[in-house]
C-alpha positions in Angstrom: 0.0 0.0 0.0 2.8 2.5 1.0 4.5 2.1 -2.4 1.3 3.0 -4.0 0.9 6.8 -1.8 -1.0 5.6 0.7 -0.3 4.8 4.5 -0.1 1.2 5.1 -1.5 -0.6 8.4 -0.2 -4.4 9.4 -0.3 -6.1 12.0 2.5 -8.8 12.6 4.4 -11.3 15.6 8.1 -10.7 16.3 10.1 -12.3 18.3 12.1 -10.3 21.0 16.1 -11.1 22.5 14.4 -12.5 25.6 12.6 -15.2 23.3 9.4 -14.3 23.7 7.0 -13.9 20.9 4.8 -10.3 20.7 2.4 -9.0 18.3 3.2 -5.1 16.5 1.2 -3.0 14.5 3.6 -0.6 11.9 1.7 2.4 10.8 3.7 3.9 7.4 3.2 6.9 5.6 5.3 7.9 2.5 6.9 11.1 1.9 6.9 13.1 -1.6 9.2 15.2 -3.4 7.7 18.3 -5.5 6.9 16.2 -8.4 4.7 13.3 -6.7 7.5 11.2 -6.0 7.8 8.7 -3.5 11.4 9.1 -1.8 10.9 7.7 1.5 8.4 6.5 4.6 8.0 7.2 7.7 7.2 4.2 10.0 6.6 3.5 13.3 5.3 0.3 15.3 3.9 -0.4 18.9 3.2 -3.5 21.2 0.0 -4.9 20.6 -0.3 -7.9 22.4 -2.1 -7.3 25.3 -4.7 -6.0 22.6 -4.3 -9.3 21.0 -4.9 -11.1 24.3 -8.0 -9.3 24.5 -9.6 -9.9 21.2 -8.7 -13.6 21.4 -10.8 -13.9 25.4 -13.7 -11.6 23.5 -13.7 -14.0 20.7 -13.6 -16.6 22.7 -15.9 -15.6 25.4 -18.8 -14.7 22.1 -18.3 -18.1 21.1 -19.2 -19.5 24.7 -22.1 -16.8 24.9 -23.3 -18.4 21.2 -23.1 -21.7 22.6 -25.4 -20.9 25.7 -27.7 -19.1 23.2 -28.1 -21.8 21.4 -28.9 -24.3 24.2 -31.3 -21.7 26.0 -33.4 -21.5 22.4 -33.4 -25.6 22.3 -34.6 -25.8 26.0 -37.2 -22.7 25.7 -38.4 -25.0 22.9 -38.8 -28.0 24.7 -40.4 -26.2 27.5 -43.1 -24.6 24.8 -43.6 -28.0 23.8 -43.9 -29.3 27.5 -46.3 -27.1 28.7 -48.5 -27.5 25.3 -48.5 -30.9 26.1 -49.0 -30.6 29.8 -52.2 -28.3 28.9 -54.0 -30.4 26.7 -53.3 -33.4 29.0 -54.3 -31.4 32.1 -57.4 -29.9 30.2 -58.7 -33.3 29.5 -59.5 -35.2 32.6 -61.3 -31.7 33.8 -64.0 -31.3 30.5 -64.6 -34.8 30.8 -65.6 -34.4 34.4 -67.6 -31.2 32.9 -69.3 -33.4 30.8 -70.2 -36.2 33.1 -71.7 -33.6 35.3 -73.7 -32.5 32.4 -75.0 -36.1 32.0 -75.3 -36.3 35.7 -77.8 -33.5 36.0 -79.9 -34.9 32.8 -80.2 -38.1 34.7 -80.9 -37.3 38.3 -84.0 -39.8 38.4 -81.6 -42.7 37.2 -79.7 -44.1 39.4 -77.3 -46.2 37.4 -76.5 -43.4 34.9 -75.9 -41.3 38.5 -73.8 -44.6 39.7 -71.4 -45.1 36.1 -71.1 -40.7 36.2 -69.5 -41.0 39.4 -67.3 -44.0 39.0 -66.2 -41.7 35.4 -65.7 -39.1 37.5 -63.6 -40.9 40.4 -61.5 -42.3 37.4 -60.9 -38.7 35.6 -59.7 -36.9 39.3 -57.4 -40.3 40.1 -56.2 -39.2 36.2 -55.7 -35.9 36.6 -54.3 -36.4 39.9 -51.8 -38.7 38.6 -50.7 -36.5 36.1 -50.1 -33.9 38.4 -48.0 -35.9 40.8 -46.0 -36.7 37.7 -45.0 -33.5 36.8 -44.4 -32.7 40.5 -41.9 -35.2 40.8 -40.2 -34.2 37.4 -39.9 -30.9 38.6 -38.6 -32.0 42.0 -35.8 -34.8 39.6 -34.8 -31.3 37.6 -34.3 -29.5 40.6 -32.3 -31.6 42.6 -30.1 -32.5 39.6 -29.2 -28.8 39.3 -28.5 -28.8 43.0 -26.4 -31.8 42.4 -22.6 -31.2 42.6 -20.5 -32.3 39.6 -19.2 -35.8 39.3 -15.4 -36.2 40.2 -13.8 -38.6 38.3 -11.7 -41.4 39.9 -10.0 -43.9 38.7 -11.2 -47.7 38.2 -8.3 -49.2 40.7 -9.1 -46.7 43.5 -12.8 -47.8 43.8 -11.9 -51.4 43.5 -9.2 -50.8 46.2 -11.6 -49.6 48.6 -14.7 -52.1 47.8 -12.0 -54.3 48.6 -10.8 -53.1 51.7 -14.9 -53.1 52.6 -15.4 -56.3 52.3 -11.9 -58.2 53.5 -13.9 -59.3 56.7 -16.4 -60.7 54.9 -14.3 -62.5 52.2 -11.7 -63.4 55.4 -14.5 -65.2 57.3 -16.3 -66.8 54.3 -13.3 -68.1 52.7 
């Protein structure tokens, strides 16, 4: 770029005496005689790594932030698709017990019709009540597994070692 009359911007690595590896940035601008012709630069560079250092953790740390993004849309998804499922399943059980009352107050005189309405309706609210101690104890699962601390790995020999140890007595009085 400078050869062409314009200042030139690169960025580079260099090595310094110590060994250690650092990243410029040279900023040249040519000079011009009285005709418009290039006779020399001027160019001076500065330390940029720490700026480096910087844009590499913000590149990183958008990537991470992507990645959670990501797996909050997918779990916002399932939960839409939960709680569509959870209402049509919890509306169910609740208009058929509408209905059976319906039937109920058409048939007051008939005693049978009253007897199967109620045995429906015993069999909807065990239903309902069922699904609701389902999701309950889902929600109770989820919770404790984010209270749960993370899993620490160990190694195979170490947990053999010590079921060992556990049961010498045994093994030493049963032969």
């Amino acid at each position: 770029m400078t050869l062409s009359g314009k200042p030139a911007v690169k960025q580079y690595r260099a090595i310094k005496k110590d060994g250690t590896m650092i990243w410029l940035e040279s900023i040249s601008n040519p000079f011009f005689d009285g005709e418009g012709n290039t006779v020399g630069f001027q160019t001076s560079a500065r330390d940029i790594t720490q700026r480096k250092l910087f844009e590499k953790e913000l590149i990183e740390a958008n990537e991470a932030s992507e990645k959670a993004s990501f797996k909050l849309k997918e779990l916002l998804s399932e939960k839409n698709d939960l709680i569509g499922l959870l209402s049509h399943n919890m509306r169910s059980p609740i208009n058929q017990i509408k209905g059976i009352a319906q039937v109920m107050s058409i048939s007051l005189g008939d005693k049978e019709t009253l007897r199967q309405c109620v045995s429906m309706i015993d069999k909807s609210t065990n239903r309902q009540l069922e699904l609701f101690q389902n999701v309950l104890s889902m929600l109770k699962a989820d919770q404790m597994n984010s209270d749960a601390e993370p899993f620490i790995p160990t190694s195979l020999l170490s947990l053999v070692n010590s079921v060992t140890k556990n049961l010498e007595w045994d093994l030493k009085n049963k032969h």
